[in-house]
VMD Tcl script that draws the C-alpha trace (Angstrom):
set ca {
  {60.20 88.39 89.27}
  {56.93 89.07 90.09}
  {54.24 88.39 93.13}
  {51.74 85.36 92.73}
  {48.28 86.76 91.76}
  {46.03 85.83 94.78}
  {49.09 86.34 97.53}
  {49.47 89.47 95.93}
  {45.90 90.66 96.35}
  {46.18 89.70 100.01}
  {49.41 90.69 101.31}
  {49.78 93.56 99.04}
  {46.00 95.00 98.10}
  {46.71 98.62 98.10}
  {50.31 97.75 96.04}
  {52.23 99.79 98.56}
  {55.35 97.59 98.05}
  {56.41 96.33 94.40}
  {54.61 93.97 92.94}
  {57.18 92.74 90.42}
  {60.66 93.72 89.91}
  {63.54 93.62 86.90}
  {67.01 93.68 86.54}
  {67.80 95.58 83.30}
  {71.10 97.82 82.91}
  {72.45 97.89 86.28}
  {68.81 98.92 87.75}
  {66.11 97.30 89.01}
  {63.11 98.34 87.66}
  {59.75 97.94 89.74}
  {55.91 98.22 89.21}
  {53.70 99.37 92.34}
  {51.56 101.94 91.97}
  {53.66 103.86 90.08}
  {57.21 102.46 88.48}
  {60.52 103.13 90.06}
  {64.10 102.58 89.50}
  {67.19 101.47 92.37}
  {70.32 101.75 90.42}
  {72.54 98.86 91.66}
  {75.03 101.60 93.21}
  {72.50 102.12 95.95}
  {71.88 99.02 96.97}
  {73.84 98.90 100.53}
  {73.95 94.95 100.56}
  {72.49 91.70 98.19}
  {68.84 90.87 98.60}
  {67.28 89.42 101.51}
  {64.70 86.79 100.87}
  {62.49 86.15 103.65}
  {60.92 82.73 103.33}
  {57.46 82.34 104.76}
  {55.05 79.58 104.71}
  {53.43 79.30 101.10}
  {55.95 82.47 99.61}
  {58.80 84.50 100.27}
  {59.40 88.73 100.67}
  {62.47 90.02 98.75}
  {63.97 92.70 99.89}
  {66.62 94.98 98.25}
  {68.25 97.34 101.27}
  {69.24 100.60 99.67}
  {71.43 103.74 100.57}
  {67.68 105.90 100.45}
  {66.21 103.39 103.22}
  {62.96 103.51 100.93}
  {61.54 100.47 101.55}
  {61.76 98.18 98.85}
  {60.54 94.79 98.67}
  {58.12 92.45 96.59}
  {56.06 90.24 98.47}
  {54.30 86.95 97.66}
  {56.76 85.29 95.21}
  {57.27 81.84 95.08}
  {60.53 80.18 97.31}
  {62.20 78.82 94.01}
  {61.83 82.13 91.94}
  {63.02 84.37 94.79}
  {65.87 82.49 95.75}
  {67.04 82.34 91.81}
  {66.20 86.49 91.41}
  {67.78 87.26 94.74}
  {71.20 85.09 93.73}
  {71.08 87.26 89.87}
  {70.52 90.22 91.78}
  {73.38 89.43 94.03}
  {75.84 88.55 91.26}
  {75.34 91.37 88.76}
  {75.46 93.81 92.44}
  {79.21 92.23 93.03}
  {80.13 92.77 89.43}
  {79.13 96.32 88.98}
  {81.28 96.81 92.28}
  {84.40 95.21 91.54}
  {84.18 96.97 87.94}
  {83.91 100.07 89.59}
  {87.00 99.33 91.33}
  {88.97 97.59 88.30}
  {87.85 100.69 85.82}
  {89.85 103.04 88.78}
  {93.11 100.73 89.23}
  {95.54 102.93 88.35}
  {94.41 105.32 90.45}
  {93.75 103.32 93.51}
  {97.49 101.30 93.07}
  {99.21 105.27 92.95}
  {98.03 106.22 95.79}
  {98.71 102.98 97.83}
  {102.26 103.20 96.39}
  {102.42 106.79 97.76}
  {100.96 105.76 100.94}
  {102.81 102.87 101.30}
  {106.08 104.84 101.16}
  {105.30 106.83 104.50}
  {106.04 103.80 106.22}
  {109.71 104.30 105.31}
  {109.55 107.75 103.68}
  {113.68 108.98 101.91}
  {112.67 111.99 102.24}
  {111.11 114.68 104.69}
  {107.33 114.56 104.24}
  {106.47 117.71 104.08}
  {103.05 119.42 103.78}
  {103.47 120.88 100.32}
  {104.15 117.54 98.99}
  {101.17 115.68 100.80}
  {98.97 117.82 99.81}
  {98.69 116.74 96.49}
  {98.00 113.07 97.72}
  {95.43 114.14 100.08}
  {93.51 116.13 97.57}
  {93.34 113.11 95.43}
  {92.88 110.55 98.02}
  {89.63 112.74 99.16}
  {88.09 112.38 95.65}
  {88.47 109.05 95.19}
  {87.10 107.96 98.76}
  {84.55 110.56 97.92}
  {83.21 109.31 94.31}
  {84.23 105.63 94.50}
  {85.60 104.40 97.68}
  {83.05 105.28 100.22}
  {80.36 103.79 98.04}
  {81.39 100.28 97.88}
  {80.06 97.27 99.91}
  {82.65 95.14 101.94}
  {79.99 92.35 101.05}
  {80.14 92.96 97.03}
  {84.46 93.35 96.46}
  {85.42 91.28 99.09}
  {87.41 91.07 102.73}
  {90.39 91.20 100.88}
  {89.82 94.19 98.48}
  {88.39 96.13 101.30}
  {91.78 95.72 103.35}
  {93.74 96.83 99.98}
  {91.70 99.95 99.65}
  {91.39 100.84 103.32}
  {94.61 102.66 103.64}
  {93.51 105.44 101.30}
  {90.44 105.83 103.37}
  {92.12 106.11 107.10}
  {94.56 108.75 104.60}
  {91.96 110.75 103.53}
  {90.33 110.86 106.73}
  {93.36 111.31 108.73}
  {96.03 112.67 107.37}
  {97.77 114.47 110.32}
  {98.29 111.14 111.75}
  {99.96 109.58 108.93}
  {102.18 112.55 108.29}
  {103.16 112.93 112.41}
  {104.09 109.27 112.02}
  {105.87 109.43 108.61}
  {107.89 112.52 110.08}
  {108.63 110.28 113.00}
  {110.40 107.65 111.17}
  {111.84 109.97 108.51}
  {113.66 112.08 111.57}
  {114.76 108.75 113.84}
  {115.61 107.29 110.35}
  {118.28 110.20 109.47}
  {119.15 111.01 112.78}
  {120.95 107.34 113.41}
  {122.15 107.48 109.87}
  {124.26 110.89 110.20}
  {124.90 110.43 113.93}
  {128.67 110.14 113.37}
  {128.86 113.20 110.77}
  {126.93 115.36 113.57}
  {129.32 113.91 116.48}
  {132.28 115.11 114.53}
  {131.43 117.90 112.09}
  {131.94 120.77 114.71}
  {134.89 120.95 117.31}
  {131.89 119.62 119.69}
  {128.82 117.25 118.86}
  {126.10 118.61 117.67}
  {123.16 119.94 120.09}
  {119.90 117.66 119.33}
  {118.15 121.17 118.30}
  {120.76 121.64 115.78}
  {120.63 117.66 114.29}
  {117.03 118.15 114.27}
  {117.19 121.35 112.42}
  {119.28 119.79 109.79}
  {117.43 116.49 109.10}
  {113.74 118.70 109.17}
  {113.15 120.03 105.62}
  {109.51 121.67 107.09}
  {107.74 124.38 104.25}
  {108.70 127.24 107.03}
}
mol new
graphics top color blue
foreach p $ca { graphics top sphere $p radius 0.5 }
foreach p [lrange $ca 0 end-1] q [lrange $ca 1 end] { graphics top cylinder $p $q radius 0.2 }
display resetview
């Protein structure tokens, strides 16, 4: 895609914005006054076109904020450039995301189970989790658009997110359940086990399986 010649020397004389722009291997490629790459991982959402009287501005918002745009291209060729921009940006997201799958569905299997943990969820055995769920929100998570996977992807993956970024909540509240859980479940056994019921200090004692 490329700028018409005489729009070009008009609203772009000095060629400080792009004057024509490729998609080849997952970057676009552009040639202002000196040539420059945008991988499609740093584009932060699909192109804007911004149709104006005799031609449209396409812009590509990226994670840099450099501003990146060609100006003077005709409605019908921006629109169609914009929309192959927009596609290939979706794919390379949602490959990102299929290429990590068995990842991603461990730890939302792991997560998942604090809901209704069977057993005491300790810190030695979250850790593990949380060093993993850090990575992957670092490398891959954090980096892809809600606009390119998807309202429904981005709720699947969210969990590991709030995780990583929280933890302490979702271990207080997985300790929560685990300890009202256990505490109904052997309330008979602690009523009767001694000559008299057992204290709460000592049920709680029992059912808490804490590293200390």
């Amino acid at each position: 895609m490329q700028q018409r010649p005489l729009l070009g020397l008009f609203l772009n004389p000095w060629g400080a914005t792009a004057r024509a722009v490729e998609l080849r291997d997952d970057t676009l490629r552009a040639t202002a006054g000196h040539p420059a790459s945008v991988p499609l991982s740093e584009l932060s959402s699909a192109p804007v076109v911004r149709r104006g009287l005799l031609s449209s501005t396409v812009v590509f918002p990226n994670t840099a904020g450099h501003r990146f745009m060609v100006r003077g291209v005709g409605h019908s060729k921006a629109d169609a450039f914009s929309s192959t921009v927009s596609a290939a940006w979706t794919r390379y997201n949602i490959g990102l995301l299929e290429k990590d799958a068995l990842r991603i569905n461990g730890l939302l299997s792991a997560i998942g189970e604090l809901r209704n943990p069977t057993h005491y969820p300790s810190a030695c055995l979250l850790m593990p989790m949380l060093a993993k769920a850090k990575i992957l929100d670092t490398t891959l998570l954090s980096k892809l658009r809600p606009e390119a996977i998807g309202t429904d992807q981005t709720r699947r993956i969210e969990p590991i997110s709030a995780f990583a970024k929280a933890p302490k909540r979702f271990r207080a509240q997985a300790i929560a359940r685990f300890v009202e859980t256990e505490l109904m479940h052997w309330h008979d056994f602690f009523d009767s086990v001694e000559s008299n019921p057992l204290t709460p200090e000592q049920r709680l004692a029992i059912v808490v399986d804490e590293d200390a």
